[in-house]
C-alpha positions as CSV (number, residue, x, y, z in Angstrom):
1,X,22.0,-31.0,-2.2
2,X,21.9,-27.8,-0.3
3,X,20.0,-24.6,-0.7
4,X,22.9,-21.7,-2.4
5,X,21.8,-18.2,-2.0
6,X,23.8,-15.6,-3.5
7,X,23.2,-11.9,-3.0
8,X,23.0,-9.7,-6.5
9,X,22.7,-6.4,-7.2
10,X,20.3,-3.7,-5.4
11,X,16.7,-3.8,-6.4
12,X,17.1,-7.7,-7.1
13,X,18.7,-9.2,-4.2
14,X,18.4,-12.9,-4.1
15,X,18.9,-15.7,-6.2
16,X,18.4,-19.0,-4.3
17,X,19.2,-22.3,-5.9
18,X,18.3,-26.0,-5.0
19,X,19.1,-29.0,-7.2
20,X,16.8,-31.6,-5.3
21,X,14.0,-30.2,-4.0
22,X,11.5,-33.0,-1.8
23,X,8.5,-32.4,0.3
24,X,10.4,-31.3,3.1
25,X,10.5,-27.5,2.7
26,X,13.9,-25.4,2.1
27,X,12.9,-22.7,5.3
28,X,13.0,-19.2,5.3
29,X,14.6,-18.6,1.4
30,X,15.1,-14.7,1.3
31,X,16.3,-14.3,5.0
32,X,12.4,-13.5,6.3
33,X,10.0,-11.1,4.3
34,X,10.9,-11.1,0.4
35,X,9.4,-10.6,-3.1
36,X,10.0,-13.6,-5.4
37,X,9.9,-12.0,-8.8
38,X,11.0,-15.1,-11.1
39,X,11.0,-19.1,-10.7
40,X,13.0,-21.5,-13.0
41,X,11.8,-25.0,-12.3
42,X,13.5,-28.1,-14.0
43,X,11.3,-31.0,-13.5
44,X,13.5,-34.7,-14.6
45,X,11.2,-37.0,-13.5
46,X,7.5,-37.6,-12.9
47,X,4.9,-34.8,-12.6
48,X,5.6,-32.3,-9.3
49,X,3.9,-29.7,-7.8
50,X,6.5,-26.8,-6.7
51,X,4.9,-25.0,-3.7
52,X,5.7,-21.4,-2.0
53,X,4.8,-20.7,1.9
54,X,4.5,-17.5,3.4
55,X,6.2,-19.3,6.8
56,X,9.7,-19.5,8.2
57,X,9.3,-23.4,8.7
58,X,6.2,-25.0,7.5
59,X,5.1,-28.9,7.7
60,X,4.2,-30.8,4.3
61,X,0.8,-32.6,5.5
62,X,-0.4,-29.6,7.2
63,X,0.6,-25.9,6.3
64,X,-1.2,-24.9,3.1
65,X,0.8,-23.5,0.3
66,X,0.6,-19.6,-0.4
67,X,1.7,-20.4,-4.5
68,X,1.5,-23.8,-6.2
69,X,2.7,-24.2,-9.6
70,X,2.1,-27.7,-11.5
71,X,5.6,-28.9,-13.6
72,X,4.8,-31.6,-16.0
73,X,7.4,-34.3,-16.3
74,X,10.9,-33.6,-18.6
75,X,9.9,-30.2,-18.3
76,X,12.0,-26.8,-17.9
77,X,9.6,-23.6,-17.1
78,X,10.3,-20.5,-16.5
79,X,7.9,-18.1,-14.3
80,X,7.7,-14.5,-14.4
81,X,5.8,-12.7,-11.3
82,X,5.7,-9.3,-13.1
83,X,3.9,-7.8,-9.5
84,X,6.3,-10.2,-7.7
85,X,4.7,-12.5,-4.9
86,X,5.5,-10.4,-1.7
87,X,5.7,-12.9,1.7
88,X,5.7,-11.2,5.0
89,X,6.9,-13.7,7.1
90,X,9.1,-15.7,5.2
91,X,9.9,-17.5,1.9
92,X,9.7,-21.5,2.0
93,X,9.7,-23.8,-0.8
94,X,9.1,-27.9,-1.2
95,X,7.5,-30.0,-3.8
96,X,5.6,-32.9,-4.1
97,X,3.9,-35.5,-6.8
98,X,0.6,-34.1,-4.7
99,X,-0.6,-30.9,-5.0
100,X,-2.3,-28.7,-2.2
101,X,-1.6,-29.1,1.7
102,X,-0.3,-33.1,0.6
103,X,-0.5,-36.2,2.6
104,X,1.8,-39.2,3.7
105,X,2.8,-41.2,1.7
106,X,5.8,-41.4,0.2
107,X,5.1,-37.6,-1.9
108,X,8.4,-36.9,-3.1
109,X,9.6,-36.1,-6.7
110,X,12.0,-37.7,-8.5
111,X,14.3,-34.8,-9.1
112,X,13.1,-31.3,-9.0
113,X,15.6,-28.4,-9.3
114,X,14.7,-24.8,-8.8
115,X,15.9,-21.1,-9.0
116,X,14.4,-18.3,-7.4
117,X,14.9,-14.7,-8.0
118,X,13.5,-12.2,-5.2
119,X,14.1,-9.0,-3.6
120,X,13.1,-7.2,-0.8
């Protein structure tokens, strides 16, 4: 499924959403340098690691994440940045059953969805 942004009101600006998130990263979320200020992550299948890059485009295996969060299986969290996460370059997101830079292998979840709320 595809990334959906949709632009809110001032002083929150984004909300991105992706129903299947893999290991191959969803590029620059917030349209280059952004504040994420709330995650919802809906995990349906085995444990996943949701993972945030300060890059516009980087490469599972080799860029290191900026924010990891760990989403236990048939689980629906909710994550509240109070200071936000600013990132200067960019906003990327991917996820994985690995967490950290990950490796080959076949790395992807089973069905990860995610919303992001961010600003500028």
């Amino acid at each position: 499924m595809a990334v959906t942004s949709n632009t809110l009101q001032p002083n929150f600006d984004d909300m991105v959403k992706q129903s299947s998130c893999t290991k191959s990263p969803d590029n620059n979320l917030l349209d280059g340098s952004g504040t994420v200020y709330s995650l919802r992550l809906v995990n349906q299948a085995n444990m996943t690691y949701f993972k945030l890059y300060d890059a516009a485009s980087p490469t599972y295996g080799t860029t290191s994440p900026d924010f990891q969060v760990a989403v236990s299986a048939d689980t629906t969290m909710t994550v509240v940045c109070r200071q936000g996460i600013t990132f200067s370059t960019a906003c990327s997101a991917a996820a994985a059953r690995q967490g950290g830079t990950g490796a080959t292998g076949d790395d992807n979840p089973g069905g990860l969805a995610y919303t992001i709320f961010g600003g500028e």
